[in-house]
C-alpha positions in Angstrom: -57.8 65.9 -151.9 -59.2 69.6 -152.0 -56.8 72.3 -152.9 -57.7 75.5 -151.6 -56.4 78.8 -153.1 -56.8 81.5 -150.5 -54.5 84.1 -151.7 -50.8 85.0 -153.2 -48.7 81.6 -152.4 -50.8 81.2 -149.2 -52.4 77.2 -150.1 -54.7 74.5 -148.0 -53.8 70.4 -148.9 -56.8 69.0 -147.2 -56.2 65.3 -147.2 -58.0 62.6 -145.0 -57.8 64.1 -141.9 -54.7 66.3 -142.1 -55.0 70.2 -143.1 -51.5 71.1 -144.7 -51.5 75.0 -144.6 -48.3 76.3 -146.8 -46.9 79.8 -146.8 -49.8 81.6 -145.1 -49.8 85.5 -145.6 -52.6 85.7 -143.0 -53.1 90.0 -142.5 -55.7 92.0 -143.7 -55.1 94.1 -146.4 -51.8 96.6 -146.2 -51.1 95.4 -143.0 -48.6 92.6 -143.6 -45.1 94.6 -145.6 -44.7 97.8 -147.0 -44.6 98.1 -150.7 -42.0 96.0 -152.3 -41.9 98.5 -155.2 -41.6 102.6 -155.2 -42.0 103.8 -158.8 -41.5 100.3 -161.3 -45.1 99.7 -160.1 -47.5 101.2 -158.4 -46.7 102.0 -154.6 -48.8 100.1 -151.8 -48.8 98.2 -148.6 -49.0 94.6 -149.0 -50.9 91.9 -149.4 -53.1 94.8 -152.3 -56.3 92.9 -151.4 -57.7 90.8 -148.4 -57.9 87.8 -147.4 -62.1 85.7 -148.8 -64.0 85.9 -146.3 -64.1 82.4 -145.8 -60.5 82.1 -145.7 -59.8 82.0 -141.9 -62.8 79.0 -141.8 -60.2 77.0 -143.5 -56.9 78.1 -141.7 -58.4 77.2 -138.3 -58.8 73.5 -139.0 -54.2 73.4 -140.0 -52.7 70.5 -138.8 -50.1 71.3 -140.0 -47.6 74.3 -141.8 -45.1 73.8 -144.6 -43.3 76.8 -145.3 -40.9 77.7 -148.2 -39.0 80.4 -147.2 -39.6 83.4 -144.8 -40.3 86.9 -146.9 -43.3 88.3 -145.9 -45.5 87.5 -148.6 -45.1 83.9 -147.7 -45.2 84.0 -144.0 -46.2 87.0 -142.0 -47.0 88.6 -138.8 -50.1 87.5 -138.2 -49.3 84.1 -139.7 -46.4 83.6 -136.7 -48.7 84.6 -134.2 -51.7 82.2 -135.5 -49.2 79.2 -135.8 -47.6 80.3 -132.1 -51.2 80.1 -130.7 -52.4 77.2 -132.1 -49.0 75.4 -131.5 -49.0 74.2 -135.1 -46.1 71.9 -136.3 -43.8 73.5 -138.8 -41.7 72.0 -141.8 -39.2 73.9 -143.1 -35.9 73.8 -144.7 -33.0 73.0 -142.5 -32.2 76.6 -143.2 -34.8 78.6 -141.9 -34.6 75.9 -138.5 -33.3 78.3 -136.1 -34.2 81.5 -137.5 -38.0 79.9 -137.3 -37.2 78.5 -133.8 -36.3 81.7 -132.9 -39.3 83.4 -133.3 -41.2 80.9 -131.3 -42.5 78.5 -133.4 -42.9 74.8 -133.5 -41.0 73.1 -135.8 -41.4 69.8 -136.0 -39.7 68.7 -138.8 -36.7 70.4 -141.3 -36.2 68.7 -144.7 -33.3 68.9 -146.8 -32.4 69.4 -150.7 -32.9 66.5 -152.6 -33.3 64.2 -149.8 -36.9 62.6 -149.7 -38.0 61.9 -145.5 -41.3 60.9 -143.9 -44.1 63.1 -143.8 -47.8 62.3 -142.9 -47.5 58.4 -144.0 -46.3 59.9 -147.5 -43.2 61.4 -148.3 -41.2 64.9 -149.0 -38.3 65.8 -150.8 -37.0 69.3 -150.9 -36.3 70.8 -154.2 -33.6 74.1 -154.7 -35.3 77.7 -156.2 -33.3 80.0 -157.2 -35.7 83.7 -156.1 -34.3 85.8 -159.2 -32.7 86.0 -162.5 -28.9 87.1 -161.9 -27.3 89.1 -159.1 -30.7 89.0 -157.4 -31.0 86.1 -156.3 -28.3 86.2 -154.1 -29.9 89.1 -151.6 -32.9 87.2 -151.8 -32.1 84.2 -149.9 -32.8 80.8 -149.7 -36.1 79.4 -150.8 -37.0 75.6 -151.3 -39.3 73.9 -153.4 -41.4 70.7 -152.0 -42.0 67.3 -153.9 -45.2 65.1 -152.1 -46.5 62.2 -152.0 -49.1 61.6 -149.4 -50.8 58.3 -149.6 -53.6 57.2 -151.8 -53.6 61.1 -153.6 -52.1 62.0 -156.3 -48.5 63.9 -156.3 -47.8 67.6 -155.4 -44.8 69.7 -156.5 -44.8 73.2 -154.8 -41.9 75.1 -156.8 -42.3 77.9 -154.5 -40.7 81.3 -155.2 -37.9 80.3 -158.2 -37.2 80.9 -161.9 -36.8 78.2 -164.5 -34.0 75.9 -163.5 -32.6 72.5 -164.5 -33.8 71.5 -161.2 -37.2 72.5 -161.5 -36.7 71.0 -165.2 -35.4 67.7 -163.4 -38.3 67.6 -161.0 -41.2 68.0 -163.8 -39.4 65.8 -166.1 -38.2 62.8 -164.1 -40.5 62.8 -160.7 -43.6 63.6 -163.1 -45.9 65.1 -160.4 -49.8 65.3 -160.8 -49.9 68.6 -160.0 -47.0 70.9 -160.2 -47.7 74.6 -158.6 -45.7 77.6 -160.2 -45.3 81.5 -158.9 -46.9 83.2 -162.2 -46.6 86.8 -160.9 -43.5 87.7 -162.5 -42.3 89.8 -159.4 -40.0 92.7 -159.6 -38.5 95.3 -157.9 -37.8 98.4 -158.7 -34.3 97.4 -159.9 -32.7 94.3 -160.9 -34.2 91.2 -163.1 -37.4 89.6 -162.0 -38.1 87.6 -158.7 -39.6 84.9 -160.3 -40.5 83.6 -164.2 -40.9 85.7 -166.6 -44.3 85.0 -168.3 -42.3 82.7 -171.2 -40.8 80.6 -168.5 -44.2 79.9 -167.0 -45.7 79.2 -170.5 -42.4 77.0 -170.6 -43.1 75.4 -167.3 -46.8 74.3 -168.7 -45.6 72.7 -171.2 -42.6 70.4 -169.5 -45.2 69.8 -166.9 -46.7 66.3 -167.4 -49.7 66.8 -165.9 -51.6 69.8 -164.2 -50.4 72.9 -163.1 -51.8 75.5 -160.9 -50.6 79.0 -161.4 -50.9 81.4 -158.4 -49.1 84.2 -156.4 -51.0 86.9 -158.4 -52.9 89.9 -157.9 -51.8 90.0 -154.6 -48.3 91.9 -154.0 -48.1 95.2 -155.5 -44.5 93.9 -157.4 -46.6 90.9 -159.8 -47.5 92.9 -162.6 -48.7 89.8 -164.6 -52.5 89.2 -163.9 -54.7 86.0 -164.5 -56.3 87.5 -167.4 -52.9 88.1 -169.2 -52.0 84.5 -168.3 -55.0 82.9 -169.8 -54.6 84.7 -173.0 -51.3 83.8 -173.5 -52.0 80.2 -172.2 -54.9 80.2 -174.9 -52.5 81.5 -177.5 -50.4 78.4 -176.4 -53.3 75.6 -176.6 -52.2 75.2 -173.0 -55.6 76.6 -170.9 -57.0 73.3 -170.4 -54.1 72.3 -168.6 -53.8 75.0 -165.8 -56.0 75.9 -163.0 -55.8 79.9 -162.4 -58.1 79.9 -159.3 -59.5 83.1 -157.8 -59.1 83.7 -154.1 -61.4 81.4 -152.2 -61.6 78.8 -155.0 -61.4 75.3 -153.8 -60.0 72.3 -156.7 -61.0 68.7 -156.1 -58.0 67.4 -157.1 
């Protein structure tokens, strides 16, 4: 299996012959939502940097799309339109079905919480995120995790977009996934608590990981003020660096 990091939350699974492309932010740079922040941070379109250049050399060989929820950052304009023209089948949560269907694409499979279905010979299970600390979670939306097992590789658990939780807890703890992917940007808006973990519960999430982790959705929204190089430090600080991949954009992980 080949893990390819292209940029933000946006992810290639290349297994076999299938080409699982999750929550692609596909625009060039600016082009894709305005800035999620005014004054907290500094004020710029998003995605803050483009896409490798490599990156659309990977995209065009999807078989398929697994998407988490639908903010921008995880599934854009020029995502929709490259899924619409390439007819890609979608999996989603049953609750982004319609609103998905809606703007023309083809989903081909829904998946609920906790309930593990079929899914490329393997399996799927979708797992609850909560997007916030407090009041703001609520505003914004829902958001599911994904728990895979494809056969003959090793076990994937997308947390997606989602603080520390007993589920996400449950997940690490009792599925024991090979790899287990968390948000590390610590986004904010300009009000309210953070969007995802703070840089503790990351550094928490390492450690009641059993295996690998891969940290990503950073440096790539102008609201994730936490950067790789802050992360490493305080995973070295931790003992914890030889257990996470912190791959650049472009970087591909045998896995």
């Amino acid at each position: 299996m080949n893990i390819h990091h292209l940029r933000n939350a946006t992810l290639v699974i290349e297994t076999k012959d299938k080409v699982i492309l999750v929550d692609p932010m596909l625009g060039d740079k600016g082009t894709s939502a305005p800035s999620f922040t005014l004054f907290r941070f500094k004020a710029q379109r998003n995605p803050i940097v483009g896409l490798p250049d490599h990156a659309m050399s990977i995209v065009e060989k999807t078989t398929h799309c697994l998407i988490t929820h639908l903010h921008p950052d995880h599934l854009d304009k020029a995502a929709e339109q490259f899924l619409k023209q390439k007819n890609i089948p979608v999996i989603c949560s049953v609750k982004d079905e319609k609103k998905l269907k809606k703007r023309g694409l083809n989903v081909e499979q829904t998946i609920n919480y906790w309930e593990p279905s079929s899914f490329l010979g393997g399996q799927i299970e979708g797992i609850p995120a909560r997007h916030g600390y407090g009041f703001v979670a609520k505003p914004m939306g829902n958001v599911m995790g994904f728990y895979i097992q494809l056969p003959d590789e090793k076990s994937i658990y997308l947390s997606s977009d989602t603080i520390y939780t007993p589920e996400v807890q449950k997940v690490l703890q009792n599925y024991q996934p090979e790899l287990a992917v968390v948000a590390s940007g610590s986004a904010q808006m300009d009000i309210f608590q953070p969007l995802l973990m703070t840089l503790d519960d990351v550094l928490r999430f390492v450690k009641d990981a059993p295996h690998k982790v891969l940290a990503n959705h950073m440096e790539a929204v102008n609201h994730c003020p936490t950067t790789r190089e802050q992360l490493r430090t305080a995973l070295v600080q931790e003992n914890l660096q030889d257990k996470v991949f912190i791959p650049e954009d472009g970087e591909c992980i045998a896995f």
